[in-house]
C-alpha positions in Angstrom: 189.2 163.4 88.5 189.3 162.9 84.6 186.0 163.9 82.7 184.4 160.7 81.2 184.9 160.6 77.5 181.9 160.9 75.2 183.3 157.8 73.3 182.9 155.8 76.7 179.8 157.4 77.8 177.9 156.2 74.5 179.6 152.3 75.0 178.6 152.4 78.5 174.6 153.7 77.3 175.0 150.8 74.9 176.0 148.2 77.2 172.9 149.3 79.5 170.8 149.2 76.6 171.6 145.5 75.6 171.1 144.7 78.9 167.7 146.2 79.9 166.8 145.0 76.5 168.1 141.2 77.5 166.3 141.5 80.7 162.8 142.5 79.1 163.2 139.5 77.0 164.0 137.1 79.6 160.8 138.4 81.6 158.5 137.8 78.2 160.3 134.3 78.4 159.9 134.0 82.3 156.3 135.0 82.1 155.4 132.7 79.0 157.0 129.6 80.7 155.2 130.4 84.0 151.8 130.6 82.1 152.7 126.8 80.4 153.7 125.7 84.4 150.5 126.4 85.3 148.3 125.3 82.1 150.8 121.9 81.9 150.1 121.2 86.1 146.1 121.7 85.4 146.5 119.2 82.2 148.8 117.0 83.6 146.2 116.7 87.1 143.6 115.9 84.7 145.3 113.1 83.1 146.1 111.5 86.0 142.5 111.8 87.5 141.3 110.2 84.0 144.1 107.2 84.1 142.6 106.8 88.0 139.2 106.4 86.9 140.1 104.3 83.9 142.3 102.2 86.2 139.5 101.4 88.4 136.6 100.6 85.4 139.3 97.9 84.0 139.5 96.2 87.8 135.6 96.3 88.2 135.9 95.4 84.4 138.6 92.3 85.7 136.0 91.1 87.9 132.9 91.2 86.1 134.8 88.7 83.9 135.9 86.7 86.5 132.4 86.4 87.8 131.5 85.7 84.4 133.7 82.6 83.7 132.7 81.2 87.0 128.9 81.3 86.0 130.3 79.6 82.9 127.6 82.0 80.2 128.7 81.8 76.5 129.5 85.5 75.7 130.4 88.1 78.4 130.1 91.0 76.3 126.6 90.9 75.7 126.5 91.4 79.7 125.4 94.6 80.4 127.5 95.7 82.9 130.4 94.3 81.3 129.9 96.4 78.0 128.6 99.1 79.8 132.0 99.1 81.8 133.6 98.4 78.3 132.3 101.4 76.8 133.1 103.5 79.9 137.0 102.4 79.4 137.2 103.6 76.2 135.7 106.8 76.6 138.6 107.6 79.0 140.8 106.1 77.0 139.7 108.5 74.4 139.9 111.3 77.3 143.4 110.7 78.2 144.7 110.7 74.5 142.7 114.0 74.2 144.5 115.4 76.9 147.9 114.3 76.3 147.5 116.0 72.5 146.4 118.9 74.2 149.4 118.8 76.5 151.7 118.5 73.5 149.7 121.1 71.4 150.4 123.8 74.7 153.5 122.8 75.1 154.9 123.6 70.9 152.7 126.9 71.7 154.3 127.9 74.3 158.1 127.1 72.6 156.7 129.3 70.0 156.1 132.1 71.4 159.3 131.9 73.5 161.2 131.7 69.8 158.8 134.6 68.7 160.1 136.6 71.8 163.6 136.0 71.4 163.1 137.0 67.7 161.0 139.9 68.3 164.2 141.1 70.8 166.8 140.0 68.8 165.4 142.3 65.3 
């Protein structure tokens, strides 16, 4: 058997190198993106509990109005249920925009750092 040349030897330690190097970054990476699954599933529940409860105040909202035309009154929005539910629908509105910036905002955060990683590796 022929001895291994050092010329080979130091390829081979630099093929290993790139490679345990690649695989460190891709765990950074895998561990970043895992940490958005999580934060993004928690948002994205969040949202859709908000758009449930804002789906239901513009039904009871639907027939408080229909109620309202049937008693024939002049202005149904100084009811008090009716702009009490008013109110109460754009409050979530105001909810679910909230949370879809903030779903956004993690979501460029999260790119970043997985650009800062692969820069950090690459240097």
């Amino acid at each position: 058997m022929k001895p291994i040349g050092e010329k080979v030897l130091k390829s081979i330690k630099g093929w290993m190198k790139k490679a345990a190097d690649y695989t460190k970054e891709e765990g950074k990476v895998l561990a970043i993106r895992a940490k958005e699954a999580g934060k993004l599933t928690a948002l994205s529940a969040k949202k859709h509990k908000l758009y449930r409860e804002y789906q239901d105040v513009c039904a009871q909202l639907g027939q408080q109005l229909i109620s309202f035309s049937k008693s024939r009154k002049n202005n149904p929005y100084e009811e008090p249920k009716i702009k009490e539910l008013t109110e109460k629908a754009e409050h979530l509105q105001r909810e679910i925009k909230k949370t879809e910036e903030e779903i956004e905002f993690f979501k460029n955060e999260c790119d970043e750092q997985v650009s800062k990683a692969h820069q950090k590796e690459a240097a």
